[in-house]
C-alpha positions in Angstrom: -11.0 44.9 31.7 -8.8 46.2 28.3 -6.0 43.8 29.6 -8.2 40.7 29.7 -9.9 42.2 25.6 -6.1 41.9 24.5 -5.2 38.8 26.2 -8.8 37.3 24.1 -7.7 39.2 21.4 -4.4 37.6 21.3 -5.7 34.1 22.0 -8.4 34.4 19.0 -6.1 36.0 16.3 -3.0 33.6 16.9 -2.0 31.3 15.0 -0.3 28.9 17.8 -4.0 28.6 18.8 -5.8 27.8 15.7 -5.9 24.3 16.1 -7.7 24.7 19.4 -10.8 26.9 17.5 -11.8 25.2 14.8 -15.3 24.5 12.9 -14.4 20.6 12.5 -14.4 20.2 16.5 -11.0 18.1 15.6 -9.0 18.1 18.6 -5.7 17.2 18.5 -2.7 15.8 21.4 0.5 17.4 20.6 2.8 14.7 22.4 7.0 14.5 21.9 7.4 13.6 18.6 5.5 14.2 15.1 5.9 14.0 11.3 5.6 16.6 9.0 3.3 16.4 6.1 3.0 18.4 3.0 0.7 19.8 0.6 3.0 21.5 -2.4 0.8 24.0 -5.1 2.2 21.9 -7.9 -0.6 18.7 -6.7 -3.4 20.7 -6.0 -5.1 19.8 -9.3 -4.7 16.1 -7.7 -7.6 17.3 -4.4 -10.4 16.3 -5.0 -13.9 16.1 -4.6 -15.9 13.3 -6.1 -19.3 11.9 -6.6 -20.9 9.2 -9.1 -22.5 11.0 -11.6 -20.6 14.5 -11.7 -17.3 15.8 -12.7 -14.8 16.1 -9.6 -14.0 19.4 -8.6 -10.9 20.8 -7.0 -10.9 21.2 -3.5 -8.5 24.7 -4.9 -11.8 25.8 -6.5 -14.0 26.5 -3.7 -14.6 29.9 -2.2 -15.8 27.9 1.5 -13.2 27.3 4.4 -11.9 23.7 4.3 -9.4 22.1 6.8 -7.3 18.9 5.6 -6.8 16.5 9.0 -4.7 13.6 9.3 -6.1 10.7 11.2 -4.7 7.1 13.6 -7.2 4.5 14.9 -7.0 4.8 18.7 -7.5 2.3 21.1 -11.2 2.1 21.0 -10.9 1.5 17.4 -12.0 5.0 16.3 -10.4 7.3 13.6 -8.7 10.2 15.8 -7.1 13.4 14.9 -3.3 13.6 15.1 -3.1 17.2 12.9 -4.4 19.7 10.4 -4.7 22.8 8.8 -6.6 25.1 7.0 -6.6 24.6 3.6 -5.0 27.3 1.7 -6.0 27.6 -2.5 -3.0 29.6 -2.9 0.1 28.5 -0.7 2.1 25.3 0.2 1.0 24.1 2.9 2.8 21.7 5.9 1.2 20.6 9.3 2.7 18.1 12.1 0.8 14.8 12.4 1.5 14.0 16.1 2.9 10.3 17.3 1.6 8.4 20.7 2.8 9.7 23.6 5.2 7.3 24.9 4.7 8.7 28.9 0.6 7.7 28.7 -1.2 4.2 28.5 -3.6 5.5 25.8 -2.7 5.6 22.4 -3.0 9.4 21.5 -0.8 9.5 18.2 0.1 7.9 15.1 2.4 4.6 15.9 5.6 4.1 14.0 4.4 2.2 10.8 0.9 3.6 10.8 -0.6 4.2 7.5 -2.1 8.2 7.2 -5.7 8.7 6.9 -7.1 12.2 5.7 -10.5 13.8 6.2 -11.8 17.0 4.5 -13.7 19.0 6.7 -15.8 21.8 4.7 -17.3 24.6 6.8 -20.9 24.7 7.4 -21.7 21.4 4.8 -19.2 18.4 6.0 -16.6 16.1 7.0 -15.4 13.6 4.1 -13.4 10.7 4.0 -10.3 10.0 1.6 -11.3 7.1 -1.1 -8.2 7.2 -3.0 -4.4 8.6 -1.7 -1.1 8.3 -3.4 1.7 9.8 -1.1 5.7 10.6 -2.1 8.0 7.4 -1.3 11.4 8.5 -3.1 14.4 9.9 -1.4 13.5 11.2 2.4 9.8 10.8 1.7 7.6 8.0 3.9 4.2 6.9 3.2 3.4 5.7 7.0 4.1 7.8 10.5 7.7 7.4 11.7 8.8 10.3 14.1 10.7 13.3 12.0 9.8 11.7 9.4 8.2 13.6 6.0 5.4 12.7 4.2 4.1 14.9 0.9 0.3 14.3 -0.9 0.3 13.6 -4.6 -3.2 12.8 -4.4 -6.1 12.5 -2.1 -9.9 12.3 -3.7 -12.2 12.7 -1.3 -15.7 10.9 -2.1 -19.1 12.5 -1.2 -22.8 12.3 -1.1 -25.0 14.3 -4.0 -26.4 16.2 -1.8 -23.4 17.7 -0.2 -21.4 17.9 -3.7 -24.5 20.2 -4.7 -24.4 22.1 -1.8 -20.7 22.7 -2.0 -20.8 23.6 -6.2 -23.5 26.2 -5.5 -22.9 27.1 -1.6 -19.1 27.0 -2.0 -19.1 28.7 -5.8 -15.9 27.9 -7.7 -13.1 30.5 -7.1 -12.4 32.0 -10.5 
């Protein structure tokens, strides 16, 4: 009985398994190649949250847990998660965003070429889509999935409803 508390222990406390438990139900594919993407300190003033009416507000400046997800169509058409991580006020961050697994007949991954899409899932209020994303080009830098490839946000606003902005400014309070 204590060897199978550790072995839960172990599974809910690592970090290899974080993807697996996670409050935005995002599941993800890991297949044989991905892209890294990252998030530097020096842009987070550029995460957003937006809605008509109200000043934006940094996604840095709220006290709730957020994960950041990157997103291919699939097959049926449908936005699917390739990768994420929780977002972290204080730290770089860098997550893989998976490719298609070239050994299945579904497509399960980001093709090369494929544009990235973001989502902003906010524990206990939401999931909301990017409405505006400006990614790093120069130097090593791509704006679309290639395998091994790297990819760094500048900016990603993420627009929302009233009701969930109110709920996140007074739910979520601002981080001082």
């Amino acid at each position: 009985r204590l060897i199978y508390l550790k072995i839960l222990f172990f599974i809910l406390t690592n970090p290899v398994f974080a993807q697996l438990n996670n409050t935005c139900d995002w599941s993800v594919t890991a297949s044989t190649g991905n892209a890294t993407i990252a998030i530097l300190t020096e842009n987070f003033n550029s995460f957003l949250l937006e809605t008509p009416g109200y000043d934006p507000v940094s996604v840095s400046a709220i006290s709730c847990s957020a994960s950041i997800g990157v997103f291919y169509t699939n097959d049926d058409g449908v936005l699917a998660c390739a990768g994420y991580t929780e977002w972290l006020p204080s730290e770089n961050m860098g997550f893989a965003a998976w490719g298609d697994d070239p050994t299945t007949t579904e497509k399960d991954g980001f093709a090369t070429g494929e544009e990235y899409f973001f989502k902003l899932c906010i524990d206990g209020v939401g999931v909301y889509d990017q409405s505006l994303l400006t990614m790093a080009t120069e130097s090593k830098f791509s704006n679309t999935y290639a395998t091994n490839a790297f990819a760094s946000i500048l900016e990603l606003v993420f627009s929302i409803n009233s009701q969930d902005f109110y709920d996140i400014t007074v739910g979520c309070a601002p981080i001082n």
